[in-house]
C-alpha positions as CSV (number, residue, x, y, z in Angstrom):
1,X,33.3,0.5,-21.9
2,X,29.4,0.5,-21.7
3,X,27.3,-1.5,-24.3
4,X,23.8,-0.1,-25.4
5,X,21.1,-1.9,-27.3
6,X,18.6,0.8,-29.2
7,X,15.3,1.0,-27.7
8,X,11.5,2.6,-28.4
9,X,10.3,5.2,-26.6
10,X,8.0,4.5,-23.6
11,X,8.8,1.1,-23.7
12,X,7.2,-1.4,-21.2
13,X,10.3,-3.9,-21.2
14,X,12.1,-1.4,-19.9
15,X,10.4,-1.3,-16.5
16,X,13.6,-1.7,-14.3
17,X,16.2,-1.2,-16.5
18,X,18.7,1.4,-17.0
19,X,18.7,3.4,-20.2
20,X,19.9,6.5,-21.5
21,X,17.1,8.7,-21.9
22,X,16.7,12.0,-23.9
23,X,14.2,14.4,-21.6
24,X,12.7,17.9,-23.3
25,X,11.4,19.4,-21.0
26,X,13.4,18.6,-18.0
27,X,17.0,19.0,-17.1
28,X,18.8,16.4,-15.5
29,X,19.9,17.5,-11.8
30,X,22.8,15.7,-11.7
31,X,23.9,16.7,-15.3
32,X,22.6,19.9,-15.9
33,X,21.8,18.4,-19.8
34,X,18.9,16.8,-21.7
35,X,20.4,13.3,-22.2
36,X,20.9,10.9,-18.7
37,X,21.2,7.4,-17.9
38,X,18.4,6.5,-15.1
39,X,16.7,3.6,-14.2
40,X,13.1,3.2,-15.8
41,X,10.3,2.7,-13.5
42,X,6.8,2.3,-14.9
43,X,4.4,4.8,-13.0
44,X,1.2,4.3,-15.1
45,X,0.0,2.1,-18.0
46,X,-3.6,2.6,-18.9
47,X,-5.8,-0.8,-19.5
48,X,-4.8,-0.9,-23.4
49,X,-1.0,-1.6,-22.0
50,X,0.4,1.8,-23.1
51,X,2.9,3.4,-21.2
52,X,1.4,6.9,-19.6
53,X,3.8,8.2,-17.4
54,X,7.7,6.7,-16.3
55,X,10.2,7.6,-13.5
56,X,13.7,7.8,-13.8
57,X,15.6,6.9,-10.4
58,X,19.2,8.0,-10.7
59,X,21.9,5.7,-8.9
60,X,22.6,8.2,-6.3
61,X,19.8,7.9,-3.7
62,X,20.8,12.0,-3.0
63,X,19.0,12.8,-6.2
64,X,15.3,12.6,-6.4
65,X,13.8,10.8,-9.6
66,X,12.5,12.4,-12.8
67,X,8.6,11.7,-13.4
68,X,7.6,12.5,-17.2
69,X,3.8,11.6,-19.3
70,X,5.0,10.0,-22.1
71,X,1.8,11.1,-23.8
72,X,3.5,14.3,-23.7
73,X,6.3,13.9,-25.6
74,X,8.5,14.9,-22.7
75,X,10.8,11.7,-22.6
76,X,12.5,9.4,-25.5
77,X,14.4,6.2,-24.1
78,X,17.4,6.0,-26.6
79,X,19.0,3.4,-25.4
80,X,18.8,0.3,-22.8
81,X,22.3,0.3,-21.3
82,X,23.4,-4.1,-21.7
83,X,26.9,-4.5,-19.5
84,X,29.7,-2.4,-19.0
85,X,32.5,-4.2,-20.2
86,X,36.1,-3.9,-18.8
């Protein structure tokens, strides 16, 4: 059973982590939905710390990653995933 904590979108403490992300604009390959679980990777954060663009790298190295501009709108982290427990 995985256990999420509730995040903010575009969030630079997620650099690295995975979270469950809602996407508008793109579909997940892997998925073929709106909602994934990826693994955050800051792209660009302009000199005011503000998150500007993220990629999403999915588990499977078969799958390319998901670049989105969070100024946008394109991209809302829902939730950081903590442990998978069982």
């Amino acid at each position: 059973m995985p256990v999420f904590r509730q995040r903010r979108p575009c969030s630079t403490a997620l650099d690295g982590r995975r979270v469950v992300v809602r996407v508008r604009e793109t579909v997940d390959p892997e998925h073929d939905e709106g909602y994934t679980l990826k693994r955050w990777r800051l792209a660009t954060v302009g000199s005011d710390g503000v998150v500007k663009e993220v990629e999403l790298y999915p588990d499977t190295p078969s799958f390319p990653p998901i670049h989105l501009r969070c100024e946008d709108g394109e991209i809302r982290a829902l939730a950081q995933l903590l442990e998978v427990i069982g």
